[in-house]
FIDOTI-332634 format. One record per residue (C-alpha): residue number from 1; residue in three letters; x, y, z negated. Coordinates in Angstrom, 2 decimals. Each point is the difference from the previous one (the first is absolute). Layout:
! FIDOTI-332634
sedren:NUM&padren:ala&X:X&Y:Y&Z:Z
...
! end
This chain:
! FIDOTI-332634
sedren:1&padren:unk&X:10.18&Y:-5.88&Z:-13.84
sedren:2&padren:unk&X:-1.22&Y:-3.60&Z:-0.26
sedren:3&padren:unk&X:-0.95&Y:0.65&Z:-3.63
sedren:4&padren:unk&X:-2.08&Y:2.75&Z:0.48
sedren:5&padren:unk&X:-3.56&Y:-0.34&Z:0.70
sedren:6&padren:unk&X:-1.70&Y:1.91&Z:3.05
sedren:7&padren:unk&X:-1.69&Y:2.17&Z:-2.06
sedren:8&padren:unk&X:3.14&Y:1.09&Z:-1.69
sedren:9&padren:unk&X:2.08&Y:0.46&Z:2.85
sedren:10&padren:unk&X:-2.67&Y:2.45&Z:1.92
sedren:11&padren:unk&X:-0.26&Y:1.94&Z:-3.39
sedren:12&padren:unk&X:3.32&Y:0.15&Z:-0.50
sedren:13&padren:unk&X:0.28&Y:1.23&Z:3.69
sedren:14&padren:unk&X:-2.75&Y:2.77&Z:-0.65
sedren:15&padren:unk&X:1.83&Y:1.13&Z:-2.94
sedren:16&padren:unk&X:3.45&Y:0.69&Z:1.65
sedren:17&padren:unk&X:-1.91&Y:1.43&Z:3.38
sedren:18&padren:unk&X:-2.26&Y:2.25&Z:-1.33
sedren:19&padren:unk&X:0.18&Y:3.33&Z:-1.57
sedren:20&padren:unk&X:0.26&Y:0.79&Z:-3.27
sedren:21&padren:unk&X:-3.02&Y:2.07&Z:0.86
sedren:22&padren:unk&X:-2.52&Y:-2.62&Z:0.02
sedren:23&padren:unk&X:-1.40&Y:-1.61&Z:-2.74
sedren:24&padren:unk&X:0.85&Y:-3.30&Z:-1.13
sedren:25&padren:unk&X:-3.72&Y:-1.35&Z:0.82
sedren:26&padren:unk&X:0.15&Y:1.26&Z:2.97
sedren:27&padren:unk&X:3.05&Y:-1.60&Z:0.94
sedren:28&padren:unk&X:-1.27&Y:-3.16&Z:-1.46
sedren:29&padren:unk&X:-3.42&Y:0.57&Z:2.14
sedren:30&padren:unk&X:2.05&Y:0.53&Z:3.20
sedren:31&padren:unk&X:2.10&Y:-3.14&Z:-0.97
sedren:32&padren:unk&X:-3.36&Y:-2.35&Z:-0.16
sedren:33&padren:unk&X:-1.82&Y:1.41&Z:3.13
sedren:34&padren:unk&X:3.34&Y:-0.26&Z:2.21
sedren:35&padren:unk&X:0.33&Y:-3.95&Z:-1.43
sedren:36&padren:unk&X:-3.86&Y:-0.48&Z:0.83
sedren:37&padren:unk&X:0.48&Y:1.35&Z:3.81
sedren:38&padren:unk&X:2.84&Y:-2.00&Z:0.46
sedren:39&padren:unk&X:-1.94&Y:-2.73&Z:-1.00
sedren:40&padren:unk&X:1.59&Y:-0.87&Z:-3.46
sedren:41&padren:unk&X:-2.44&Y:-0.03&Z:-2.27
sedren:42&padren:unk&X:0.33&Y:-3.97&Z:-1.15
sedren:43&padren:unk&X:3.47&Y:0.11&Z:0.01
sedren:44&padren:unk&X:0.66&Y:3.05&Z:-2.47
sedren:45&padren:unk&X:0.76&Y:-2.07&Z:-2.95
sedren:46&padren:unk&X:1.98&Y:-2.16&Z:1.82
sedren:47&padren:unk&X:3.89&Y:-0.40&Z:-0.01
sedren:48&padren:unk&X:2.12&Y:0.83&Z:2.87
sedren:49&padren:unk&X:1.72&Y:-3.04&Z:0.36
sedren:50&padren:unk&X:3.08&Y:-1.03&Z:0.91
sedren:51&padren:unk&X:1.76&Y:-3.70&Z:0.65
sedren:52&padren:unk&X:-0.41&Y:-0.90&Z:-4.04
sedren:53&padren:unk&X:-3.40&Y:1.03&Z:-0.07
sedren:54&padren:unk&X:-3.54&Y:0.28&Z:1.93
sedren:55&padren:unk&X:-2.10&Y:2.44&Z:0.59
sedren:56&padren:unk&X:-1.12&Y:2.29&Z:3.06
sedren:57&padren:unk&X:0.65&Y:-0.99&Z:3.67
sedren:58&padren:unk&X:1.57&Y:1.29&Z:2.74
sedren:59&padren:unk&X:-2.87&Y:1.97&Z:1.27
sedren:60&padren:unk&X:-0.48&Y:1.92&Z:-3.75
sedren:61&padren:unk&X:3.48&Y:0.02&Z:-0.34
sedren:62&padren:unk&X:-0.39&Y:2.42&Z:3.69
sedren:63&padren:unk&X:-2.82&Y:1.65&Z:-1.29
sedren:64&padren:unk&X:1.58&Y:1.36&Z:-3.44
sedren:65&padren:unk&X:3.43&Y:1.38&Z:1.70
sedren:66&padren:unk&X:-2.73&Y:1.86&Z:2.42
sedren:67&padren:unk&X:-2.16&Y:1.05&Z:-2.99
sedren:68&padren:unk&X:2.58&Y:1.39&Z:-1.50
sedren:69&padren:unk&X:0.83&Y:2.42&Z:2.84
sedren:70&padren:unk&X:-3.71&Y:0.93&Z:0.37
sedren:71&padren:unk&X:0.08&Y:1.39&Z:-3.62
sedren:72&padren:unk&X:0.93&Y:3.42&Z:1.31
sedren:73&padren:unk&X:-2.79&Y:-0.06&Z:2.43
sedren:74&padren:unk&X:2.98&Y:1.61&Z:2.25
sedren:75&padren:unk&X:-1.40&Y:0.88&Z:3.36
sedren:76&padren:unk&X:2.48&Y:-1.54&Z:1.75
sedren:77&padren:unk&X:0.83&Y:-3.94&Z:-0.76
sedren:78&padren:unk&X:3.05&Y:-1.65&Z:1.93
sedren:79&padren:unk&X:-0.47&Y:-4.30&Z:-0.50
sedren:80&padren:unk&X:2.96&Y:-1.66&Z:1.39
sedren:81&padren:unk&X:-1.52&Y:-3.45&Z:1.03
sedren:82&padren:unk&X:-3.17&Y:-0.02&Z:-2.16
sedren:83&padren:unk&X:-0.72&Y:-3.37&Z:0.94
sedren:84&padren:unk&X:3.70&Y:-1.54&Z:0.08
sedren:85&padren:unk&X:-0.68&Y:-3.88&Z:-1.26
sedren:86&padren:unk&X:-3.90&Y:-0.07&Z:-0.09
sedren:87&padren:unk&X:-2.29&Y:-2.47&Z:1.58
sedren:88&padren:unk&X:-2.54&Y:1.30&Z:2.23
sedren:89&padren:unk&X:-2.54&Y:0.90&Z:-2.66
sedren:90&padren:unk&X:1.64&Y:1.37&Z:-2.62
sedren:91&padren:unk&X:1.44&Y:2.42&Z:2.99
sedren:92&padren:unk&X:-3.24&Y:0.72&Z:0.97
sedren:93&padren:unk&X:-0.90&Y:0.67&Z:-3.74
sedren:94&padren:unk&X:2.93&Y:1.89&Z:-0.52
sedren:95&padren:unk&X:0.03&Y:2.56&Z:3.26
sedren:96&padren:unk&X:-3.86&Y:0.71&Z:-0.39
sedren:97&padren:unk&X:0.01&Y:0.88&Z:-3.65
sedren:98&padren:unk&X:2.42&Y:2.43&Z:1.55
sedren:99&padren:unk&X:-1.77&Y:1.45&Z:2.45
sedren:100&padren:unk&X:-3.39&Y:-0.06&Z:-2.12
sedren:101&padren:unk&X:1.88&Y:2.34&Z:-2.40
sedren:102&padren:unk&X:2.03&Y:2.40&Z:3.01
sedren:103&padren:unk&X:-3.55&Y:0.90&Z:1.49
sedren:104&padren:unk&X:-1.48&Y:0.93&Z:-3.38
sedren:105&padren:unk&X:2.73&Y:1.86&Z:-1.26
sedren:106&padren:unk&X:1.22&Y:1.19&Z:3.35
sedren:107&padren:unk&X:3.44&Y:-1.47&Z:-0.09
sedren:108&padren:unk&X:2.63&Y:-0.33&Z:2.52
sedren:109&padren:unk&X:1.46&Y:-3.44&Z:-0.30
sedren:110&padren:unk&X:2.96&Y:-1.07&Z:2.31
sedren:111&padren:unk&X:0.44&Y:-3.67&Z:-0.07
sedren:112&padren:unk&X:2.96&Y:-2.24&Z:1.32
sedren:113&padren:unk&X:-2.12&Y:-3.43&Z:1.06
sedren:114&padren:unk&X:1.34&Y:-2.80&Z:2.33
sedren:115&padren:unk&X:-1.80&Y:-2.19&Z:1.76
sedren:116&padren:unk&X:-3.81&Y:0.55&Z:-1.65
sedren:117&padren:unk&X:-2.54&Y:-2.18&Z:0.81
sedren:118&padren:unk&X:-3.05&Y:1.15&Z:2.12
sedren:119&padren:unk&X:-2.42&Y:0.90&Z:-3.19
sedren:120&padren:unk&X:2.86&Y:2.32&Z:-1.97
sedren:121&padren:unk&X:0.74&Y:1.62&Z:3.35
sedren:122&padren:unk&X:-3.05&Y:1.07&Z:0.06
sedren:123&padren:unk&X:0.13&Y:1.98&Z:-2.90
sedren:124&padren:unk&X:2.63&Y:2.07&Z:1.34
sedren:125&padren:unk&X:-1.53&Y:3.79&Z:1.42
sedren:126&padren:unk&X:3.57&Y:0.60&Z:1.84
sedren:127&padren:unk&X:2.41&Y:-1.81&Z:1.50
sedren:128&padren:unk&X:3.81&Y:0.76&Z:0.50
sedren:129&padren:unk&X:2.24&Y:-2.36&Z:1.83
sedren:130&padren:unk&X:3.83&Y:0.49&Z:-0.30
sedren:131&padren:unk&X:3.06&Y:-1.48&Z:1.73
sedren:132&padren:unk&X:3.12&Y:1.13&Z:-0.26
sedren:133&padren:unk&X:-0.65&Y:2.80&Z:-2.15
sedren:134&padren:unk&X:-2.53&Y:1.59&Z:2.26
sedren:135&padren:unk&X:-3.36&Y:0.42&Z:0.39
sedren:136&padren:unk&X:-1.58&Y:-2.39&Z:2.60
sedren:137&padren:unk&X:-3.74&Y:0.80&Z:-1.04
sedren:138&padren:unk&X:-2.31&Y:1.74&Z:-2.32
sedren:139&padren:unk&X:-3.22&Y:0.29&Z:0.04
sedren:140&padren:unk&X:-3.31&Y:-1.53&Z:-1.11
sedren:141&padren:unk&X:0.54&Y:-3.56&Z:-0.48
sedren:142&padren:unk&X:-2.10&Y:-1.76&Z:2.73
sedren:143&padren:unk&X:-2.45&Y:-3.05&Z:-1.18
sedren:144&padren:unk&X:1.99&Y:-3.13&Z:-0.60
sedren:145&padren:unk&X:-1.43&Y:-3.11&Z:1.81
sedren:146&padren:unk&X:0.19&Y:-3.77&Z:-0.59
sedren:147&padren:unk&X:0.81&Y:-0.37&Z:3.61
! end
């Protein structure tokens, strides 16, 4: 909602996720740490945005939908083109706060990505090629090269 600020959006989100079993603070706690690891920190008192009004970019606006979904800390996170309409960097920002967080809380992510460039390829532990609805390949992703 472009008239929401991040902050509110990823507390909101905590709120309606989480049991009623946790506390309050420690919903809000979980809200703050997930928007720091994501990278969000500057932007949580900033508006959404939308085509009336400016606020975070294309590579927060990413970074919220996915910080929203970490909020469970599920063990298993399915990202459907993570990196959809990003430039290089923000890609590369995006896909290795990702993996930084899988390896420490030992999450299974399964992410859709097309066409990465060399450096978020290389974030990737496994690799799983597809065509026609069947598995061509998976295994550990081999080095990328600038060849």
């Amino acid at each position: 909602m472009t008239t929401l600020t991040v902050r509110e959006v990823v507390c909101y989100s905590v709120q309606l996720q989480l049991s009623d079993s946790m506390s309050t603070p420690a919903k809000q706690a979980r809200a703050e740490a997930t928007m720091r690891e994501m990278g969000l920190a500057a932007a949580m008192d900033t508006r959404i945005s939308g085509w009336h009004v400016k606020g975070i970019n294309g590579g927060q606006r990413r970074r919220i939908i996915i910080c929203v979904e970490l909020l469970t800390r599920s063990s298993l996170l399915f990202l459907d083109e993570p990196t959809s309409g990003l430039d290089s960097a923000a890609a590369y920002h995006v896909i290795r706060r990702i993996a930084r967080l899988a390896r420490r809380e030992r999450m299974t992510v399964v992410a859709a990505v097309h066409q990465p460039g060399s450096e978020v390829f290389d974030l990737f532990d496994r690799l799983g090629l597809l065509a026609y609805g069947s598995t061509v390949f998976f295994d550990p992703a081999p080095v990328a090269t600038e060849d």
